[in-house]
matplotlib code that plots the C-alpha trace (Angstrom):
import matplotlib.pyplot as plt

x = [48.1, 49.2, 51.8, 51.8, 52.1, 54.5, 53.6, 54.7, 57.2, 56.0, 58.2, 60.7, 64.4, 66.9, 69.4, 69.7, 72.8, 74.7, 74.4, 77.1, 80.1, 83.2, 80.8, 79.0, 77.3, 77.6, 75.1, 72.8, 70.7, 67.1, 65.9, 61.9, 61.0, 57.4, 57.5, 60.9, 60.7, 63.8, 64.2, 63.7, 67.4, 65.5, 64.0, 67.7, 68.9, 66.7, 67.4, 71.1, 70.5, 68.8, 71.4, 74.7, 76.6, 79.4, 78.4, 81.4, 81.3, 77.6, 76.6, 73.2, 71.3, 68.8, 66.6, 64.5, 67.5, 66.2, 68.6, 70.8, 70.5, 70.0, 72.6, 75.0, 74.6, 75.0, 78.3, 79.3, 79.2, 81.5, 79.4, 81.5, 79.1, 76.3, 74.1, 71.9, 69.3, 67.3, 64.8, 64.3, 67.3, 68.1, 68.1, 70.4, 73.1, 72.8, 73.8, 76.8, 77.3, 77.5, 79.4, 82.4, 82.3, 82.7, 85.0, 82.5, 84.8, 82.3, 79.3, 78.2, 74.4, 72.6, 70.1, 66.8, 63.8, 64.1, 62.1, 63.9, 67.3, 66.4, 65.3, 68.5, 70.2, 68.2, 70.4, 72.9, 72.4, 72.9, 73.1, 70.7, 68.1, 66.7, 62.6, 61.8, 59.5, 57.6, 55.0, 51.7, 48.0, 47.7, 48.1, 50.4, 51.2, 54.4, 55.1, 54.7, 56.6, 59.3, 59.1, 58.9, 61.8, 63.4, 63.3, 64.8, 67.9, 69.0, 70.9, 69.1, 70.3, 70.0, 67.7, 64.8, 64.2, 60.6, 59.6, 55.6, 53.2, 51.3, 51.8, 51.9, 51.5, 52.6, 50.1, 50.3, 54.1, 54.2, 52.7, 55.9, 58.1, 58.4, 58.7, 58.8, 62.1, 61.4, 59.4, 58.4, 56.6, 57.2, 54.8, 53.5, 55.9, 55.9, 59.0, 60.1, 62.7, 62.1, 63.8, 63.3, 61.0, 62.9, 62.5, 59.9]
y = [204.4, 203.3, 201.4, 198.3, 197.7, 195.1, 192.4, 193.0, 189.5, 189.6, 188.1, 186.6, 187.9, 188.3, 186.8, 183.9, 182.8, 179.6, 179.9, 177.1, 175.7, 176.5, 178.7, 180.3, 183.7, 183.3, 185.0, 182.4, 184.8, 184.0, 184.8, 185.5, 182.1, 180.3, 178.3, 179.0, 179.3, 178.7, 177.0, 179.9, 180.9, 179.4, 176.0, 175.1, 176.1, 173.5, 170.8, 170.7, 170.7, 167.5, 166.6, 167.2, 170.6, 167.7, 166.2, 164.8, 161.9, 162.2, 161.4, 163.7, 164.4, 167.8, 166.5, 170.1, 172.3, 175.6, 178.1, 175.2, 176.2, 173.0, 171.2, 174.1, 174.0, 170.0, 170.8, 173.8, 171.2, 168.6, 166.6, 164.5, 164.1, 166.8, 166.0, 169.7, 168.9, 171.6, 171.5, 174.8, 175.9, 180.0, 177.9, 175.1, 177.6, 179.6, 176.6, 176.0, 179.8, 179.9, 176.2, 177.9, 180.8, 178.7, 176.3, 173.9, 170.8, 168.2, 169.4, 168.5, 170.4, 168.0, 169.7, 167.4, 166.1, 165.4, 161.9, 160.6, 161.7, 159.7, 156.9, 156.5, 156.2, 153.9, 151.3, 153.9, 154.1, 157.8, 159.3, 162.5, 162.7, 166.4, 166.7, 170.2, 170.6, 173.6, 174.2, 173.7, 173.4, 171.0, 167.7, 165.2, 163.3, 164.3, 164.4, 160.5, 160.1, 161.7, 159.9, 156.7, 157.0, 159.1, 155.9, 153.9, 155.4, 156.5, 153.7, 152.0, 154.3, 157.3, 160.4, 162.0, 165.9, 166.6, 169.9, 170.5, 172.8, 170.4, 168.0, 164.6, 161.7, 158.6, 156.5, 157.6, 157.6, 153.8, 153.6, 154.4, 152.4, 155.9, 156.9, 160.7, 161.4, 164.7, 167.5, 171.3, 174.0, 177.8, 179.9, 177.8, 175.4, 172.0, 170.2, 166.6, 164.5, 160.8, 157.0, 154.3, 152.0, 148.8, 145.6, 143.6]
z = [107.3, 110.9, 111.6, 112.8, 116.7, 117.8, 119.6, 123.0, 124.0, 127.9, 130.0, 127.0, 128.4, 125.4, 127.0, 129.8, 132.0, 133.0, 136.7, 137.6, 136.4, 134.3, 132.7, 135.0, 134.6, 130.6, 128.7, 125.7, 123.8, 123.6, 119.7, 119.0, 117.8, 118.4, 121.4, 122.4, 126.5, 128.3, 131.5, 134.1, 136.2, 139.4, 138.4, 136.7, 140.4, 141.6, 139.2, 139.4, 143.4, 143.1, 140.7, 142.6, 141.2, 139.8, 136.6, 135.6, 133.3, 133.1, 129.1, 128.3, 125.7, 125.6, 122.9, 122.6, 123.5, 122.6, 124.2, 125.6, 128.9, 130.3, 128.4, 128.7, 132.4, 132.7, 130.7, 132.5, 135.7, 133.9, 131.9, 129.8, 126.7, 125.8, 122.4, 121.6, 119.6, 117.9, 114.9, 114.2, 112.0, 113.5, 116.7, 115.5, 114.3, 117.3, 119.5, 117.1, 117.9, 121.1, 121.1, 119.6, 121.6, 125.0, 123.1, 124.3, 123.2, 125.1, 123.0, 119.8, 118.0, 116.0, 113.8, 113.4, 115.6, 119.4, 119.7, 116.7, 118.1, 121.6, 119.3, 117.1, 120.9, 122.4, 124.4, 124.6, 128.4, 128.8, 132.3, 131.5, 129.2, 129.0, 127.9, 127.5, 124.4, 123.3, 125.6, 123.1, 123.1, 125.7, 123.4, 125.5, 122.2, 122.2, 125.9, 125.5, 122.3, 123.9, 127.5, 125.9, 123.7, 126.5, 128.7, 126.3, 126.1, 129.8, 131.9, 134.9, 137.7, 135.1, 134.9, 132.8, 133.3, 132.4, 131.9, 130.8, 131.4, 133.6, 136.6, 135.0, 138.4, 139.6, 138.0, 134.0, 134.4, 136.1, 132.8, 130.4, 133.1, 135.2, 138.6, 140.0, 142.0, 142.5, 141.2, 141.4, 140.0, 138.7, 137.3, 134.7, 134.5, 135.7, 136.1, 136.8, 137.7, 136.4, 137.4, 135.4, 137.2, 138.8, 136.9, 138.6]

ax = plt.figure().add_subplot(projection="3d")
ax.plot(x, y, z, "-o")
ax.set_aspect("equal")
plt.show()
């Protein structure tokens, strides 16, 4: 009887690094779990460029944290309040894991969905609101849910980090209230930074 072959995990690193901050070069492991993709070293470069490398007392929330590389890094640059929320269970305890290990006092893991987490906040007017879902079969349903409820919970002059394996435009984001800031693309990914759309 032959043995099963493995399936090969192509370009999925076991480990990923905060690249700035208090933290900086810190290793997050990366677990085998569907959809889990984390933000590549290079495209977090270029965010927190457009961000300013000083996030202190910036409130975020990274409502499909994954690895916690993005909120990791917004805290390893000062951020005052970091929310990690995580569905998937091996991933949730992980992110406690690794909290503890970096005595990560400014970070708190909430185990449960990322749309309802942005939606129990709404008003809140958080600084950073972190969008990186598992990249699926091309259904933008939750893309929306999360952008709309995303936008309901970051302050005026605030920011919404899209990440998606397509360009989403101008026009279908004046739609949820949206404007592009800036954006970029690596590979396959697509990422986005959002405003909130001035009041008319």
């Amino acid at each position: 009887m032959k043995k099963p072959v493995p399936r090969p995990t192509v370009n999925a690193p076991h480990e990923v690094r905060i690249i700035g901050g208090l933290w900086k070069r810190s290793k997050l492991p990366v677990v085998d779990r569907p959809g889990l993709r984390p933000t590549p070293a290079r495209v977090r470069e270029t965010l927190f460029n457009w961000l300013g490398q000083d996030l202190r007392g910036f409130r975020c929330i990274d409502a499909f944290a994954g690895t916690g590389a993005l909120g990791l890094e917004a805290a390893s640059r000062g951020a005052t309040e970091v929310v990690l929320v995580e569905q998937d269970p091996v991933l949730a305890r992980g992110l406690t894991a690794v909290r503890e290990r970096l005595k990560a006092d400014t970070v708190r893991v909430e185990r449960g969905d990322g749309v309802a987490a942005l939606l129990q906040r709404r008003g809140q007017g958080l600084d950073l609101v972190f969008l990186d879902p598992p990249f699926g079969d091309g259904n933008d349903e939750l893309y929306l849910a999360a952008l709309r409820a995303a936008r309901q919970c970051v302050r005026d002059e605030g920011f919404i980090y899209l990440e998606a394996p397509r360009a989403w435009g101008g026009d279908e984001l004046a739609q949820l209230g949206l404007q592009l800031h800036r954006d970029g693309k690596a590979g396959s990914v697509a990422f986005h930074l959002l405003r909130l759309l001035p009041a008319q």
